[in-house]
C-alpha positions, -999 to +999 in steps of 0.1 A: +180-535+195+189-526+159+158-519+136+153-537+102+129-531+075+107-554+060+076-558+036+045-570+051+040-602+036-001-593+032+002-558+013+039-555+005+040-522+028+070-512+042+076-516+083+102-510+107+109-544+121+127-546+157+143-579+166+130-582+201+093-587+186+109-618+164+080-647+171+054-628+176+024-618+158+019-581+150-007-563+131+003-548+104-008-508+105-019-504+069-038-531+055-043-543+092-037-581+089-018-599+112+014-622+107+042-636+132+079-617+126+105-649+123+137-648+138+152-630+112+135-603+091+120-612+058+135-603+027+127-570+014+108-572-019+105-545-044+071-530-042+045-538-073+049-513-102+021-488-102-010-490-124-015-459-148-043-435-137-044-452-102-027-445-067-002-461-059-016-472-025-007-509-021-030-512+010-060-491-003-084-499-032-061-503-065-092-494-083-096-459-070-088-435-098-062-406-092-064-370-093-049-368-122-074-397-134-107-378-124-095-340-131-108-331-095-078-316-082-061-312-116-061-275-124-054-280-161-088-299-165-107-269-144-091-239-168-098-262-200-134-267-191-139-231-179-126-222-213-152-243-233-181-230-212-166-191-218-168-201-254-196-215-256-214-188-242-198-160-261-206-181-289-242-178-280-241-143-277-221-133-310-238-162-336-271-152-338-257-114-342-233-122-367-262-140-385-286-109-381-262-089-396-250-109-427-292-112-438-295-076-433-260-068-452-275-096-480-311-078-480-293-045-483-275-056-512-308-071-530-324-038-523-300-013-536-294-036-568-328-031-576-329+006-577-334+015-537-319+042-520-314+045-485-306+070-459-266+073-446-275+051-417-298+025-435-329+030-413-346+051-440-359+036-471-360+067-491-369+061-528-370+036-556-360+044-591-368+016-607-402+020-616-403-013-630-398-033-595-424-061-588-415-075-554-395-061-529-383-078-492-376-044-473-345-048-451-347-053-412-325-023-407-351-003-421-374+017-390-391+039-419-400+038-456-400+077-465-427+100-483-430+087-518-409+060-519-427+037-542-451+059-558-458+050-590-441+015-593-474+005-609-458-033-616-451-040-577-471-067-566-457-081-536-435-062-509-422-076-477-425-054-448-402-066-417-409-058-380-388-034-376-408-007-397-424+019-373-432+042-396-448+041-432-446+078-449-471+094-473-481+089-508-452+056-500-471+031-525-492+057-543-506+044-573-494+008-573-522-010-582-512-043-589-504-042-550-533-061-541-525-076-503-496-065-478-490-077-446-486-049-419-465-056-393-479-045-348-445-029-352-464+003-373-474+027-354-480+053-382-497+048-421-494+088-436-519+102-457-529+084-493-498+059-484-517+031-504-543+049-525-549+043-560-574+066-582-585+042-608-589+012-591-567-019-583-547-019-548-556-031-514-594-045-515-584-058-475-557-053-455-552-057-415-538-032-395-524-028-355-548-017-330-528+013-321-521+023-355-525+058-364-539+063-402-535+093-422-567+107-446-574+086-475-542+061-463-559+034-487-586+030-519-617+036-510-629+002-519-602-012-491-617-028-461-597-019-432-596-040-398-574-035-369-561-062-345 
């Protein structure tokens, strides 16, 4: 017998309909619901137009979203999302450098405006010709501040040393006497001899220094009460 196709009249799938089972009732294979073939086969009808961002499964569940839809098995959506998380992360990595080095560049530039030299590789704050200088923010770069760097700036009263000084040299703030408090950082490991000592008076009356810290003779005034940490 010939072979016809038809449209299941419950799902609209498509069968292969042979006359000899005409007036009998079958069970349809994909949505599994039964009907009786007629005599002759039924008219074909076009299938329903798919829905956007669904399969195209007239016997399944219209509602379940495609590939395409979901970005499971869409290799586009993987790569673009593996991008953003690349970026992210190197983003992570680079800001907080970037940032680090623009306040260092900007504290640089402060410094030297006001009359501080450096070494050829930043880390070593070697001197300060302007005698007149009455608060300083030393730069993170900086791992030492040399002999004699502020000796005699007798007008500095505040100076800002960062955690990344190891090393303060001799006679560095000799004389300043209007230098009456500094803050000095567990990063020191070194103070050199007469580094904050003033003759006639004025200077450090306190100051706080790391347990480990080694001090050099006469590192501060006399009258300077000296506690480590």
């Amino acid at each position: 017998m010939a072979e016809q196709m038809i449209y299941c009249p419950h799902c609209q799938g498509q069968l292969s309909f042979d006359n000899r089972y005409s007036g009998i009732e079958l069970q349809c294979p994909l949505c599994q619901q039964k009907f009786v073939c007629g005599t002759n086969p039924l008219p074909i009808q076009p299938p329903p137009p798919p829905t956007p961002g669904v399969y195209n499964n007239p016997c399944g569940n219209p509602a379940v979203p495609s590939p395409q839809q979901t970005g499971k098995n869409n290799p586009k959506v993987w790569i673009i999302a593996g991008a953003c998380i690349a970026f992210l992360i190197v983003l992570g990595i680079i800001l907080p450098f970037a940032i680090s080095n623009y306040n260092e560049r900007k504290e640089l530039k402060t410094a030297k405006e006001q009359g501080i030299t450096f070494s050829k590789d930043n880390k070593t704050l070697d001197s300060c010709s302007n005698k007149e200088i009455s608060s300083v923010t030393i730069p993170s770069c900086v791992t030492k501040i040399d002999n004699w760097a502020f000796s005699g700036c007798v007008n500095l009263t505040s100076v800002t040393i960062p955690d990344s000084v190891t090393s303060i040299g001799e006679w560095a703030f000799y004389g300043c006497v209007n230098l009456t408090s500094v803050i000095i950082p567990d990063s020191v490991t070194s103070i050199g001899d007469r580094a904050f000592l003033t003759l006639f008076g004025g200077g450090l009356t306190s100051v706080s220094i790391p347990r480990n810290c080694t001090v050099g003779e006469d590192a501060f005034p006399k009258n300077c009460k000296v506690t480590r940490r």
